[in-house]
ROMIVO-562157 format. One record per residue: y, x, z negated of N, C-alpha, C in turn. Coordinates in steps of 0.2 Angstrom, whole numbers, padded with zeros to 4 digits, always signed. Last residue first. Layout:
% residues N
YXZYXZYXZ;...
***
This chain:
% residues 103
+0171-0220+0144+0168-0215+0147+0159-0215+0141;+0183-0228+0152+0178-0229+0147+0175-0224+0147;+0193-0227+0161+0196-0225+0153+0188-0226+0149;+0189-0234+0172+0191-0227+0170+0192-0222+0164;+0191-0248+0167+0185-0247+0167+0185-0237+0167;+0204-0251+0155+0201-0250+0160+0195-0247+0161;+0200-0256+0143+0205-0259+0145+0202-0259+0154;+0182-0253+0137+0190-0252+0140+0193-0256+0144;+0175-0264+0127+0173-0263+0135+0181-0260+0133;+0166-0265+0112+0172-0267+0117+0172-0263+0124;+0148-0271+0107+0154-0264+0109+0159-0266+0112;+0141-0275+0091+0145-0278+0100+0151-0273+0100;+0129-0273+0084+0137-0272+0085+0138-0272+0093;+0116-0270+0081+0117-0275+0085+0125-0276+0085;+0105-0256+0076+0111-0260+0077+0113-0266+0081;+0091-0261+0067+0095-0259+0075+0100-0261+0074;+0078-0250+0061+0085-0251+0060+0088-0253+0066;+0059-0250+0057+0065-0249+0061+0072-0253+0060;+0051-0241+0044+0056-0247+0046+0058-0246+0053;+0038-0237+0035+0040-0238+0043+0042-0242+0045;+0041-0226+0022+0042-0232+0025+0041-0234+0034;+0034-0211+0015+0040-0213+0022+0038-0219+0022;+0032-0208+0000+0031-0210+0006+0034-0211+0008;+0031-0197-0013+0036-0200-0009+0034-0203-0002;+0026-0191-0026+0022-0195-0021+0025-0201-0017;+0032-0181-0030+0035-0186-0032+0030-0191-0031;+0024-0169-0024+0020-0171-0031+0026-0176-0033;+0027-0170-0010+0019-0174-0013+0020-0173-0019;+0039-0169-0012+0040-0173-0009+0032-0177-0010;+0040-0154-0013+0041-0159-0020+0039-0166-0018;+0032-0150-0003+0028-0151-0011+0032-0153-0014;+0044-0151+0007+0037-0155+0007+0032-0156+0001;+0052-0142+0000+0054-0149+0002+0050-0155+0001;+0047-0130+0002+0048-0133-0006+0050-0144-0005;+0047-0128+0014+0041-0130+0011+0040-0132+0003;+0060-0131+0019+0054-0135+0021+0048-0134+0016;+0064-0118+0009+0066-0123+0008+0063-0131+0012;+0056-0105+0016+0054-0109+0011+0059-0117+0009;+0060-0103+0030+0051-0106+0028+0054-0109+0022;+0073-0102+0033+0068-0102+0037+0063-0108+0035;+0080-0099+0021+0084-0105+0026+0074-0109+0031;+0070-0092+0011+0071-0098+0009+0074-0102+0016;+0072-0080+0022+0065-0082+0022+0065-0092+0019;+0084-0076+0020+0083-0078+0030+0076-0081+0026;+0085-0073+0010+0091-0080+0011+0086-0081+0014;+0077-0061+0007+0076-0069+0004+0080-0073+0006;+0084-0053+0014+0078-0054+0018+0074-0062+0016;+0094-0051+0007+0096-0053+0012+0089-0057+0017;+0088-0045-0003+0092-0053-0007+0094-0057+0002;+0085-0035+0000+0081-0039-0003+0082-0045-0001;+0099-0028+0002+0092-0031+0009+0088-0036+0007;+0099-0025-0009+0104-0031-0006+0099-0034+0000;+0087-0024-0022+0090-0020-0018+0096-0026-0013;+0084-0030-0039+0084-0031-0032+0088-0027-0027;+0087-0024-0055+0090-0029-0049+0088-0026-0042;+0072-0028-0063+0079-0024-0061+0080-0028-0057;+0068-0038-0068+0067-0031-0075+0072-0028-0072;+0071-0054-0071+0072-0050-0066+0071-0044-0071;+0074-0067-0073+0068-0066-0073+0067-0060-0071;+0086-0073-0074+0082-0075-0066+0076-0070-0067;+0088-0070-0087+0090-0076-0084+0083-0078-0077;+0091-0055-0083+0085-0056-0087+0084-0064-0086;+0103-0057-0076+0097-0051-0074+0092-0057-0077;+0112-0062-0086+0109-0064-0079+0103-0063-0076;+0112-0051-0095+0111-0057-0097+0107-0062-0091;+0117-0039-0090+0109-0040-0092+0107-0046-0092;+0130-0040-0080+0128-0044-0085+0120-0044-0084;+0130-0030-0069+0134-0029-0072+0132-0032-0081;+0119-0032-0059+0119-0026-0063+0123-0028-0067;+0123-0047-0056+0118-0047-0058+0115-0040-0063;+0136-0043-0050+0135-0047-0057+0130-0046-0060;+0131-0035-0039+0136-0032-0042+0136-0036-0049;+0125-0046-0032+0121-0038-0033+0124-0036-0040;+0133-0055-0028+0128-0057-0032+0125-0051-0034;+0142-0046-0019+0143-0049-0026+0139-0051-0031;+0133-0048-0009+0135-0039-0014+0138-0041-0018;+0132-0060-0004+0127-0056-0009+0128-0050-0012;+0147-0070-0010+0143-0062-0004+0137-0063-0008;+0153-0079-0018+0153-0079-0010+0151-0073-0006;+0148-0089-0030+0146-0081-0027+0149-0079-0022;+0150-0102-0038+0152-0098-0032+0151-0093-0029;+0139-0101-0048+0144-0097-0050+0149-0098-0045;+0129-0109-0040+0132-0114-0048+0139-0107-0050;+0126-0100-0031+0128-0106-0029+0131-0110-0035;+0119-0089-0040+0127-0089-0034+0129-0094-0032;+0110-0096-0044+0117-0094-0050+0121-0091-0045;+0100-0099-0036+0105-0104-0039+0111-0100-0043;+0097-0087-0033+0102-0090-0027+0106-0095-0031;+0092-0083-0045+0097-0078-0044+0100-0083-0036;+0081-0091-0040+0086-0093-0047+0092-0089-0047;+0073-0085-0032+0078-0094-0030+0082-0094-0036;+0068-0073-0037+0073-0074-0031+0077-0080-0030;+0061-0080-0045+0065-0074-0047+0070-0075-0041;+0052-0084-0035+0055-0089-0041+0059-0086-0044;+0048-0073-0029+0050-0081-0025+0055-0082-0030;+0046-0057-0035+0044-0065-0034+0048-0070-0031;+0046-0045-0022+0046-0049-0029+0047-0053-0030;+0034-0031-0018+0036-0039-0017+0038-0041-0024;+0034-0014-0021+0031-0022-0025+0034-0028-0021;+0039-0003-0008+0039-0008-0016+0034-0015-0016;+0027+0005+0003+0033+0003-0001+0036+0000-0007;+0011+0004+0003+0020+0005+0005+0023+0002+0003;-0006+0004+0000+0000+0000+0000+0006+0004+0000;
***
C-alpha cells in the first residue's frame, strides 16, 4: 500500500458542515481553522488536519457520488416512497396581442 491512510467519510462531512454552519468561504480557510482551534479538529473527529487536496478531492467526491448516495439511504431508512401522481395544469394561456409578438 502507497501513500496515506484514506480518511474517513464522516470526518470529512462534518468538517463540510462546520464550513457551511461557520460560512467558510475557501477550503484554505477551512484548513487554516481547523489547525488553528483543536477544538474543531477533534469535533470532526480528526487526529490531524487533512491536507487541502484532501478536502478538495472530498467536495468533488460528496457533489459527485456521495450526496446521491446519502440521499438514497436516508430515503430507505425513512421508508419514503414515491407516489404516482400526475399533476396538469390546465391554466388557459393568453394569446399575444399580435401573433409576431408571441413567441
Amino acid at each position: 500500500m502507497t501513500g496515506r491512510p484514506p480518511m474517513s467519510k464522516k470526518s470529512l462531512l462534518k468538517c463540510f458542515f462546520l464550513k457551511t454552519y461557520f460560512s467558510i468561504d475557501s477550503l484554505r480557510k477551512l484548513v487554516r481553522i481547523l489547525q488553528r482551534f483543536r477544538c474543531f479538529q477533534r469535533a470532526c473527529g480528526l487526529s490531524e488536519v487533512p491536507h487541502l487536496s484532501t478536502f478538495s478531492r472530498a467536495a468533488k467526491w460528496f457533489r459527485e457520488q456521495g450526496f446521491p448516495v446519502f440521499h438514497a439511504q436516508l430515503l430507505k431508512d425513512l421508508e419514503v416512497r414515491y407516489p404516482k401522481i400526475v399533476l396538469i395544469d390546465s391554466t388557459a394561456l393568453r394569446s399575444s396581442l399580435y401573433d409576431s409578438q408571441a413567441k
